[in-house]
N, C-alpha and C positions, 0 to 999 in steps of 0.2 A: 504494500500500500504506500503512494507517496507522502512523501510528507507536506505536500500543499494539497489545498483546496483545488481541483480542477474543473473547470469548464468542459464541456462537450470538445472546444475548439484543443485542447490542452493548456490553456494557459491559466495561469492564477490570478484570482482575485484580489483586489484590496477593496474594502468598501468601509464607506465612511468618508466625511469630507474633510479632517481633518489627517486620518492616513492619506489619502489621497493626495490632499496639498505636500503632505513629506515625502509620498515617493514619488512623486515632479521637483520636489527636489533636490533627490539626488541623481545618483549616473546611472541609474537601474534601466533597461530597455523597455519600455512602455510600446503597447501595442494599441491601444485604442479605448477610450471611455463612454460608456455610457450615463447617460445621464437623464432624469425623471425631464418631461416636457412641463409639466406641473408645479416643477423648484418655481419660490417666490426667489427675486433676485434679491442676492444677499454679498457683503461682504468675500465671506469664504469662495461661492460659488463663481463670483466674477473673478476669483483669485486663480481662479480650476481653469476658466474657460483662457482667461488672461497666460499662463503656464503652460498649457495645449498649446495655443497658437503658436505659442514663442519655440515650442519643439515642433511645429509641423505634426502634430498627435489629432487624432481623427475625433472627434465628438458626436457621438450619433444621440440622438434624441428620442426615446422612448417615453411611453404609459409607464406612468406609476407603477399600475399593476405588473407591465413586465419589468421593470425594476424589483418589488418585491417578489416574482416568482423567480428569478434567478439567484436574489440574496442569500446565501448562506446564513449571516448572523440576524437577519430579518431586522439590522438596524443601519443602511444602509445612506441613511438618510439622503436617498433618491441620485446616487451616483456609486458606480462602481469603475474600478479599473483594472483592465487585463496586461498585466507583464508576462515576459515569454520568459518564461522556464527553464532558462540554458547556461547557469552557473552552479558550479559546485565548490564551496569551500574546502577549507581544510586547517590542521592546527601551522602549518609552515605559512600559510597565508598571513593568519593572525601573528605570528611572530615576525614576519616579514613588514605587515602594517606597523609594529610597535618602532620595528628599526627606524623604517621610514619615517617616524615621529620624532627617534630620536626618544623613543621612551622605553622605559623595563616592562615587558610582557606581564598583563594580566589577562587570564584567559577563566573565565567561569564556567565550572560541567555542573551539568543538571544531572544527577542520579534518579532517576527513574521518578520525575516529577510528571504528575498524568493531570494537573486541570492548564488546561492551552490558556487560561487567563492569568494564571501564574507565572508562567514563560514567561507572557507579554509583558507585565508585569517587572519581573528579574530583567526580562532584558530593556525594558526604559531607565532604571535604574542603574544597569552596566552599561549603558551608552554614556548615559547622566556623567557619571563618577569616572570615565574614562579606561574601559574594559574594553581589549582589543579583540572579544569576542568568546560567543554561546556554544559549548559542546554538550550535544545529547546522546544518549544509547540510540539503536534503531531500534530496538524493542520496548518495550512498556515503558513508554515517554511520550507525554504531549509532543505534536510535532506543528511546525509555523500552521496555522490557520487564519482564516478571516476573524475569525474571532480574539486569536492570538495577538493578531495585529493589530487590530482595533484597541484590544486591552493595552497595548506597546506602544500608542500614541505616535503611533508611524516608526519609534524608534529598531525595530524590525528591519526595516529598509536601508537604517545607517550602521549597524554594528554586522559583523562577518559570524555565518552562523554556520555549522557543520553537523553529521548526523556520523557518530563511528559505532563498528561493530562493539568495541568493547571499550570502556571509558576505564580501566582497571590497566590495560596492555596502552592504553595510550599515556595515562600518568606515567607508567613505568618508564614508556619510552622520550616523556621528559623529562624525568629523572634524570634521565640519562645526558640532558642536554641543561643541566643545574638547575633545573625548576623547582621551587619547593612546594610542597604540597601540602596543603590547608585544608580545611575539610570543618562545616559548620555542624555542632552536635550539642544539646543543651547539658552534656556532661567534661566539655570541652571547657580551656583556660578563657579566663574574662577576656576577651578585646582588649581591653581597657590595658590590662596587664602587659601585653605581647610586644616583645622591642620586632621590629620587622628593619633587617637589610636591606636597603634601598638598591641595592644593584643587584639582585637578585630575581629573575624573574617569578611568579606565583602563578601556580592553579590552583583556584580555590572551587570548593568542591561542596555543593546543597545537595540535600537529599529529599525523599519523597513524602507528601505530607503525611503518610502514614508510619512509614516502618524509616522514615531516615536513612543515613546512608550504608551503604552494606557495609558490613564487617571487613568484607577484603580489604575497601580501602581505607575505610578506619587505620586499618592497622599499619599499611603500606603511607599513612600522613607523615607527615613533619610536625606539623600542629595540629591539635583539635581547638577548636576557636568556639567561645559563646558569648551570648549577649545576656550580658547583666539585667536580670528581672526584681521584682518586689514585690508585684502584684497576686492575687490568689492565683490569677490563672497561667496555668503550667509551662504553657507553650506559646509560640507566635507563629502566625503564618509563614511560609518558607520565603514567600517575597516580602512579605515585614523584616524579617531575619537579615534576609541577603541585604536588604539597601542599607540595613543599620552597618552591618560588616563591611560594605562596600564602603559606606563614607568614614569606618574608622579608619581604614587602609588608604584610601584616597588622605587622609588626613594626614597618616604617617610616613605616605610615602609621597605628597606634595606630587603628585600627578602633574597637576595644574602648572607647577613653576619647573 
């Protein structure tokens, strides 16, 4: 099964008009948008049609109703857009990106994290904080959707995202290339606590809202990391968790300067 939403034509969706405005503006190859005949002109929407022109990008103008019977997230808000499906990342990519920054590699894998609005989620906040991109299992893991995207606030479209067989053989094998290994567990050292080596590159590692991260890589970490609580309740959401960790790390290691 892929990991996008597809069209009859093969291409993936983005819907929403504020994904949309982001992935017109980035480098992503855009094939054509449809759009509700029905939209009141607005702002956003003359921003859409305004960003089309300026790529030579086709605008066709449909019913409502065909707007919503092709929607996936049935919140579509009367515009969708089809990009062609012909990139695949990887992790040399993402470290390739941080060179070309001129920055120290942070790369965040998702351990068998299954609601697609969590993804979206973790990944608007690793774009945020300046994460050179999202590594998933191929098996029991939310995978990019419309929904995903939409939850990602277009951020989907600007960070590099990859899908590997096994997220355990690929830590290892950056390991091997001095990456240290992080891994978020609510019986892990405070945040707070943690000196972190600025020239060192990181994989930091979230797990699934249920069962957390496997044992393999528990044990195969560098650190186990948590986020200082007070409250009665036990736990936090895995993208409440990740953005907290992300901007202690963004802090400590001055990303930005």
């Amino acid at each position: 099964m892929s990991r996008y939403s597809r069209n009859k034509t093969n291409l993936r969706q983005i819907e929403g008009r504020h994904s949309v405005i982001e992935t017109l503006l980035s480098n992503k190859k855009v094939s054509y948008i449809d759009l509700s005949d029905s939209n009141d002109s607005g702002s956003q929407i003359e921003k859409i049609k305004d960003l089309a022109n300026s790529k030579n990008i086709s605008v066709n103008l449909i019913s409502k109703k065909s707007i919503e019977k092709k929607s996936a997230t049935k919140k579509s808000q009367g515009v969708i857009l089809y990009l062609d499906d012909n990139y695949q990342s990887s992790v040399e990519d993402m470290i390739f990106l941080a060179d070309k920054k001129k920055e120290i590699p942070l790369i965040i894998f998702l351990d068998r994290v299954q609601d697609p609005h969590n993804l979206g989620a973790i990944a608007r906040t690793a774009e945020i904080f300046g994460a050179h991109g999202l590594v998933v299992p191929a098996k029991d893991s939310a995978k990019i959707s419309p929904g995903a995207i939409r939850a990602s606030a277009g951020a989907l479209e600007h960070i590099e995202f990859t899908i590997v067989n096994s997220i355990s053989k690929t830590l290892e094998y950056l390991k091997k290339m001095n990456f240290q290994v992080f891994s978020l567990d609510m019986d892990g050292e405070n945040i707070k606590d943690i000196k972190i080596n600025n020239k060192i590159p990181i994989a930091l590692v979230v797990g699934s809202e249920h069962d957390g991260i496997s044992k393999r890589i528990i044990d195969t970490s560098d650190k186990i990391l948590s986020v200082p609580m007070k409250g009665e309740i036990s736990s936090l959401n895995v993208s409440v968790a990740t953005g907290i960790i992300l901007y202690e790390l963004f802090s400590k290691r001055n990303l930005s300067g």
